[in-house]
MARLUM-141010 format. One record per atom (N, C-alpha, C): residue in one letter; atom name; x, y, z. Coordinates in nm, 3 decimals, m for minus. Example, Ala and Ser with C-alpha at 12.3 -4.5 7.8 and 13.67 -1.06 7.14 Angstrom:
   rest   atom         u         v         w
      A      N     1.319    m0.569     0.780
      A     CA     1.230    m0.450     0.780
      A      C     1.320    m0.330     0.780
      S      N     1.285    m0.225     0.708
      S     CA     1.367    m0.106     0.714
      S      C     1.290     0.003     0.787
//
This chain:
   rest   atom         u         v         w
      X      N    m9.887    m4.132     2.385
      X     CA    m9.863    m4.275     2.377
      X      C    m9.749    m4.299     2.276
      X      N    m9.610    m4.381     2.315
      X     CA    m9.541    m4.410     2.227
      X      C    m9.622    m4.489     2.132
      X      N    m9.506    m4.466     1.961
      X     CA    m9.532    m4.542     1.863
      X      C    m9.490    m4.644     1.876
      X      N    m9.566    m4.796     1.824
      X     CA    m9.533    m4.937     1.832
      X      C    m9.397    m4.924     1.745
      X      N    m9.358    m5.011     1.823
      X     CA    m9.208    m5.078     1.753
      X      C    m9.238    m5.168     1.616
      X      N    m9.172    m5.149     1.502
      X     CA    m9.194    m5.239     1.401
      X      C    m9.093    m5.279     1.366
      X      N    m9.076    m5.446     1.311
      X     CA    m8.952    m5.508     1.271
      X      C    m8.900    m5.446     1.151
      X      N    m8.741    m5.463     1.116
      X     CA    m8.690    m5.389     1.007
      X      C    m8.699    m5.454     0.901
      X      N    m8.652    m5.409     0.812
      X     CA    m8.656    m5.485     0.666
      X      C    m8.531    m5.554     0.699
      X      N    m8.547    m5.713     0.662
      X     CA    m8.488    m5.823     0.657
      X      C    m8.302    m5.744     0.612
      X      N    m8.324    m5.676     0.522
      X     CA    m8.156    m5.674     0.455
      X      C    m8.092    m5.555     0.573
      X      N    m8.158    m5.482     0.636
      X     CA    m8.117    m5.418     0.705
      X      C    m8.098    m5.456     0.848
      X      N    m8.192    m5.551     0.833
      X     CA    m8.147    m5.617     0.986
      X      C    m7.976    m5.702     0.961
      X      N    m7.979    m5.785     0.871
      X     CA    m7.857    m5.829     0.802
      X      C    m7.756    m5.768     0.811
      X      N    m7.680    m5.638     0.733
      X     CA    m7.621    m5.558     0.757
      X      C    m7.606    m5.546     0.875
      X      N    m7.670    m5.510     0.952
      X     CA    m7.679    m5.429     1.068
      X      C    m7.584    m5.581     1.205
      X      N    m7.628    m5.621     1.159
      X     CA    m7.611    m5.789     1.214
      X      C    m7.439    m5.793     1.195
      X      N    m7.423    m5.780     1.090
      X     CA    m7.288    m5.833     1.023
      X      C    m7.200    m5.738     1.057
      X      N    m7.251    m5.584     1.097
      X     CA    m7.146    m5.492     1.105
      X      C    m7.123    m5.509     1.279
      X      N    m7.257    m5.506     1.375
      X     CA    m7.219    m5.547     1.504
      X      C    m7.098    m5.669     1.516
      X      N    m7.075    m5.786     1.470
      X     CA    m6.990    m5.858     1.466
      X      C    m6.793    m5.776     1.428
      X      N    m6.859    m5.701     1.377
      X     CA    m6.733    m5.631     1.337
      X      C    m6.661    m5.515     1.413
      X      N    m6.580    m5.445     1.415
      X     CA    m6.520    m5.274     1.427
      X      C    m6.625    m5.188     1.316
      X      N    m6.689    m5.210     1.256
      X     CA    m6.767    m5.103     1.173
      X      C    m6.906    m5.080     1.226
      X      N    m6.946    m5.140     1.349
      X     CA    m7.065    m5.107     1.383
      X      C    m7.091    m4.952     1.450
      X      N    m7.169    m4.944     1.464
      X     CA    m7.239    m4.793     1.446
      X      C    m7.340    m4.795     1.601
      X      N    m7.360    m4.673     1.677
      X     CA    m7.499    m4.697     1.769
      X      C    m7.600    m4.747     1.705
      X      N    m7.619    m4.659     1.563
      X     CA    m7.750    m4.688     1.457
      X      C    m7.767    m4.854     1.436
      X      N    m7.678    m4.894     1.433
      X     CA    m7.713    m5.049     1.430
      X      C    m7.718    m5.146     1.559
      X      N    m7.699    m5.080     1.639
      X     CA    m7.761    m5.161     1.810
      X      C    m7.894    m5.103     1.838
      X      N    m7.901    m4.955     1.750
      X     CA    m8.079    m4.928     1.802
      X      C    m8.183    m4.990     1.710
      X      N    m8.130    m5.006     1.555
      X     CA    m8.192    m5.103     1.460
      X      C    m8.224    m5.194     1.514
      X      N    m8.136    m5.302     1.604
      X     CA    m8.109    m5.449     1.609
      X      C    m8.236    m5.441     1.716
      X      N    m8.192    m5.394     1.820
      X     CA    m8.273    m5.367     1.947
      X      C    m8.412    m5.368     1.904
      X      N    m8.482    m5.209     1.883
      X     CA    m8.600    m5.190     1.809
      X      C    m8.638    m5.295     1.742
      X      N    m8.581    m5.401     1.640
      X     CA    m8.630    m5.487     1.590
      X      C    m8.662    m5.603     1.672
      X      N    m8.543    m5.621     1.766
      X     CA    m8.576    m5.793     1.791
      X      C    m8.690    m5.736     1.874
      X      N    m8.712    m5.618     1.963
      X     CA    m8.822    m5.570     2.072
      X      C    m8.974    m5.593     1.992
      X      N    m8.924    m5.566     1.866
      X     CA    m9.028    m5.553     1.781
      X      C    m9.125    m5.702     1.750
      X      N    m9.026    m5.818     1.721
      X     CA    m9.046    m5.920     1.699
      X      C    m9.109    m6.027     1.835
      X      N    m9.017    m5.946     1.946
      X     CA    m9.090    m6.020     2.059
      X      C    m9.231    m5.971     2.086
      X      N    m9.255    m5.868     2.092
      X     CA    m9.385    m5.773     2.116
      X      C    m9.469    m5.901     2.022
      X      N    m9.451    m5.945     1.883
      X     CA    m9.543    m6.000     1.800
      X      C    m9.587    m6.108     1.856
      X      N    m9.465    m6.189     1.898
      X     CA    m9.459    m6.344     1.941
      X      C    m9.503    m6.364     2.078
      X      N    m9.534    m6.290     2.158
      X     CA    m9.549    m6.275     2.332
      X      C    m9.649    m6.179     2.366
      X      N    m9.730    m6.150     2.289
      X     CA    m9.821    m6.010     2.272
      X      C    m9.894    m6.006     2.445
      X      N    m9.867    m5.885     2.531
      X     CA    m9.969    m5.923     2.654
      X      C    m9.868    m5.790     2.709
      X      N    m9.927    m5.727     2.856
      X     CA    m9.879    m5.661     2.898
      X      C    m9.827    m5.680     3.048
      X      N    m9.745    m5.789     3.098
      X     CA    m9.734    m5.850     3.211
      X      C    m9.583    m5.828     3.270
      X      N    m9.499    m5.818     3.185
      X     CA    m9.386    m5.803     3.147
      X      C    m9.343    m5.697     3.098
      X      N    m9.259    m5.611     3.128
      X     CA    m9.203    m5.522     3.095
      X      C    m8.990    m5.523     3.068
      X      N    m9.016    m5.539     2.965
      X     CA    m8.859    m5.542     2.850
      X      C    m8.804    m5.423     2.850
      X      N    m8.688    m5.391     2.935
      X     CA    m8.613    m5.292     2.893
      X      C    m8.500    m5.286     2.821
      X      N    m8.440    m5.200     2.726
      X     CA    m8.334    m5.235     2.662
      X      C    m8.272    m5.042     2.656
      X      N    m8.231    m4.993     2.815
      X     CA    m8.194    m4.886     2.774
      X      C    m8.084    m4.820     2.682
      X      N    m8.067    m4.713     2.643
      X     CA    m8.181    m4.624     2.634
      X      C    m8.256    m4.612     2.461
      X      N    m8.240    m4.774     2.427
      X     CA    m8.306    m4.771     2.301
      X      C    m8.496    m4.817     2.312
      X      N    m8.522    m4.899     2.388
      X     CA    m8.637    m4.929     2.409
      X      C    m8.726    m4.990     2.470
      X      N    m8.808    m4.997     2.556
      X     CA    m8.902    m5.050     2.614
      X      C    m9.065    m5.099     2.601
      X      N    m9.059    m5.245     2.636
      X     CA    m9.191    m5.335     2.532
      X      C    m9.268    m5.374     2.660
      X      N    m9.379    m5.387     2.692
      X     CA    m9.476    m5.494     2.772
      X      C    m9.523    m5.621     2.680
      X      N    m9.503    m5.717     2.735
      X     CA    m9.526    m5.819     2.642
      X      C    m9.576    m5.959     2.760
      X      N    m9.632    m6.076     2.733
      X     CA    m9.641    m6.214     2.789
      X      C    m9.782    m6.172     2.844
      X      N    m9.900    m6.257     2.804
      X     CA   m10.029    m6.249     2.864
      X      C   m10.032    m6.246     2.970
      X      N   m10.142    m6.203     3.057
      X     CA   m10.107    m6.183     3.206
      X      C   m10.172    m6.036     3.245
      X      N   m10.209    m6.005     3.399
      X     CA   m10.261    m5.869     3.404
      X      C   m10.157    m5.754     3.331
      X      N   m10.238    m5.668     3.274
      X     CA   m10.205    m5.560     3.224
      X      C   m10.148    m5.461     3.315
      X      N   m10.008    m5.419     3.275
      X     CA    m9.953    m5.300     3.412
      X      C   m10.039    m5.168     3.323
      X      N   m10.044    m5.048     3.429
      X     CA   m10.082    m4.921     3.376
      X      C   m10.012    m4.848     3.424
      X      N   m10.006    m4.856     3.546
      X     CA    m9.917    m4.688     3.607
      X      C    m9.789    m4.746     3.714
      X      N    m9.689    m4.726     3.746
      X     CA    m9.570    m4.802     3.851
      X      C    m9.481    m4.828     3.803
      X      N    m9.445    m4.908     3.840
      X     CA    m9.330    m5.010     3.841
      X      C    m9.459    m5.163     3.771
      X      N    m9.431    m5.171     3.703
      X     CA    m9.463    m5.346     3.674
      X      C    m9.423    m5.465     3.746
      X      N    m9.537    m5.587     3.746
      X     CA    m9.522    m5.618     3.830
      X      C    m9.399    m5.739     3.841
      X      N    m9.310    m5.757     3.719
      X     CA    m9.226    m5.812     3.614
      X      C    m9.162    m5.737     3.513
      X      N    m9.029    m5.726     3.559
      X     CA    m8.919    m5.652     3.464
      X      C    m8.792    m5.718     3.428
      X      N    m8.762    m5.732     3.313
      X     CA    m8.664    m5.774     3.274
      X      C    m8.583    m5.606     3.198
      X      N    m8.434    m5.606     3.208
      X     CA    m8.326    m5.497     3.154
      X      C    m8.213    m5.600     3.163
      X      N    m8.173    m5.562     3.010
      X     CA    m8.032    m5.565     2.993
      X      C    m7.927    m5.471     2.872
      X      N    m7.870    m5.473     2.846
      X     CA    m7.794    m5.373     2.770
      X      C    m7.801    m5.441     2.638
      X      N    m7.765    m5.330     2.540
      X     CA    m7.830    m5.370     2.390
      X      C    m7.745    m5.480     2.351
      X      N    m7.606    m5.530     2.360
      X     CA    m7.528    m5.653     2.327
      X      C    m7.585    m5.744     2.406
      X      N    m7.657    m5.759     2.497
      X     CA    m7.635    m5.865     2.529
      X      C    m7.816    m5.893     2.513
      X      N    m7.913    m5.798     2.482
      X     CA    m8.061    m5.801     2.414
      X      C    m8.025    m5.866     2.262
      X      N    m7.926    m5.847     2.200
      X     CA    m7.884    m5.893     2.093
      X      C    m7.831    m5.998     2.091
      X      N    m7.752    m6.046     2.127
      X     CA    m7.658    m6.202     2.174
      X      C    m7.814    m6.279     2.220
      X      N    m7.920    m6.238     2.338
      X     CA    m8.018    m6.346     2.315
      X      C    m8.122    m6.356     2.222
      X      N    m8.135    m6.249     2.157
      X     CA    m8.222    m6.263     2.070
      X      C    m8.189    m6.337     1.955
      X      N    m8.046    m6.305     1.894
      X     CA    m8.001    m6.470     1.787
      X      C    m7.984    m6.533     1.804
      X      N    m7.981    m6.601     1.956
      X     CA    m7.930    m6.758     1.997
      X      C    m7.775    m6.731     2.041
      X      N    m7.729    m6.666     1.979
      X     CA    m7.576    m6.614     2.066
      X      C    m7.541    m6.660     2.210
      X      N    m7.642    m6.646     2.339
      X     CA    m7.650    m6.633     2.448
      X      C    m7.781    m6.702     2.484
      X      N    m7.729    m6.776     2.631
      X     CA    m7.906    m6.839     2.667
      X      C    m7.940    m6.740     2.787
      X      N    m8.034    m6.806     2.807
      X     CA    m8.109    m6.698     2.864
      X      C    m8.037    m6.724     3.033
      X      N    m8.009    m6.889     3.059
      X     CA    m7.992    m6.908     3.191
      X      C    m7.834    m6.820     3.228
      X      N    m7.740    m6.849     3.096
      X     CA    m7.640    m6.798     3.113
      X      C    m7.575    m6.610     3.139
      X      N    m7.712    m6.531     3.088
      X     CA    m7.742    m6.432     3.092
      X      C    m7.753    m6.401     3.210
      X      N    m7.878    m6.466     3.309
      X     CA    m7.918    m6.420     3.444
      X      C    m7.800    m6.455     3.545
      X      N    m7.717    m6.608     3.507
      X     CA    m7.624    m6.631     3.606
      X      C    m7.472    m6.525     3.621
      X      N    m7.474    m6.469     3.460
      X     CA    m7.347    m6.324     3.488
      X      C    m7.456    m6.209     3.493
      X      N    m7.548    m6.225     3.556
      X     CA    m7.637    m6.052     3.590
      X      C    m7.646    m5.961     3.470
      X      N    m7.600    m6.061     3.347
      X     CA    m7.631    m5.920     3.205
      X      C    m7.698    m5.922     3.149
      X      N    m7.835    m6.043     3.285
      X     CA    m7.955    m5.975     3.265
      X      C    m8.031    m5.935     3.364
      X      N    m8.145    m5.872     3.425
      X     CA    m8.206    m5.864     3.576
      X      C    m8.299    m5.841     3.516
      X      N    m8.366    m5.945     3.612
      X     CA    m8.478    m5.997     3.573
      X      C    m8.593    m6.064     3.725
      X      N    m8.698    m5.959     3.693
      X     CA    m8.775    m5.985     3.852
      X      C    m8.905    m6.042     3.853
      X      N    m9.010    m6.085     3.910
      X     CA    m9.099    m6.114     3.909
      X      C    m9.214    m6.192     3.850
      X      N    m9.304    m6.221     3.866
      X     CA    m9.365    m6.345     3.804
      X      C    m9.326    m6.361     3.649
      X      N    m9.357    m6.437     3.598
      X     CA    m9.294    m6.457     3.392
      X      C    m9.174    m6.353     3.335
      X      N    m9.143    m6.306     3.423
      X     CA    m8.982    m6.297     3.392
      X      C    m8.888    m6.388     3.356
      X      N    m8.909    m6.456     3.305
      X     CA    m8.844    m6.566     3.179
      X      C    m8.872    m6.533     3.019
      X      N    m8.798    m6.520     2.948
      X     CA    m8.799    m6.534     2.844
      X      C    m8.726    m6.640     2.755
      X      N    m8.747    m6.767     2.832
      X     CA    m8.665    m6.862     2.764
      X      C    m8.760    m6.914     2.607
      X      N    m8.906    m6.897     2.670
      X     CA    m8.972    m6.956     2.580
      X      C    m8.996    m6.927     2.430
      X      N    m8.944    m6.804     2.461
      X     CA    m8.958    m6.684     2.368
      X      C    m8.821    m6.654     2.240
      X      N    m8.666    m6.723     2.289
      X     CA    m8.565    m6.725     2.261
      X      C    m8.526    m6.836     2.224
      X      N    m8.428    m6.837     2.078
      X     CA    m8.415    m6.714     2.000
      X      C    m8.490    m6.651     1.911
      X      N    m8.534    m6.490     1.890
      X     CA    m8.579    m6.471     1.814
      X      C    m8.593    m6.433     1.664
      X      N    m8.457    m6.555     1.654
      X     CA    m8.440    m6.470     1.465
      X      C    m8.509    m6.609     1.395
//
């Protein structure tokens, strides 16, 4: 069984924040950012109905609702770590995400508007 995702320490999310905006960002700070905001949604949306991908840094079940176990879920959302990042600070909405496809997103509560932003 993977280990739960846990949010980062506040100054490191910061950093990490400030250098993505920049030429000095690092992978280490899109898998920080990622892992964290995954982390923060997991808290705020707790349920296993939904399945969050953010390859190849991480993957969450989250939003009440039947529990997936083995498959394909029956609700998937993937998008790439800039743009898991752009909605998770408010950067990006969610509608504007699905209408340029940089996000895909299928099946029942596959929305995460309710949920965004999460800083």
């Amino acid at each position: 069984m993977p280990a739960r995702l846990r949010p980062a320490d506040p100054a490191d999310v910061s950093a990490a924040l400030a250098r993505v905006g920049s030429d000095t960002a690092e992978r280490g700070d899109l898998r920080l950012l990622v892992k964290h905001f995954m982390a923060v949604l997991e808290q705020r949306a707790p349920g296993h109905s939904v399945e969050v991908r953010v390859p190849p840094y991480a993957a969450v079940q989250v939003i009440p609702g039947v529990r997936h176990t083995r498959g394909t879920p029956p609700a998937v959302i993937e998008t790439d770590a800039a743009t898991w990042i752009a909605l998770a600070t408010g950067e990006l909405a969610w509608a504007d995400a699905e209408s340029t496809a940089a996000v895909r997103a299928s099946g029942e509560r596959a929305d995460l508007t309710p949920y965004l932003p999460l800083t």
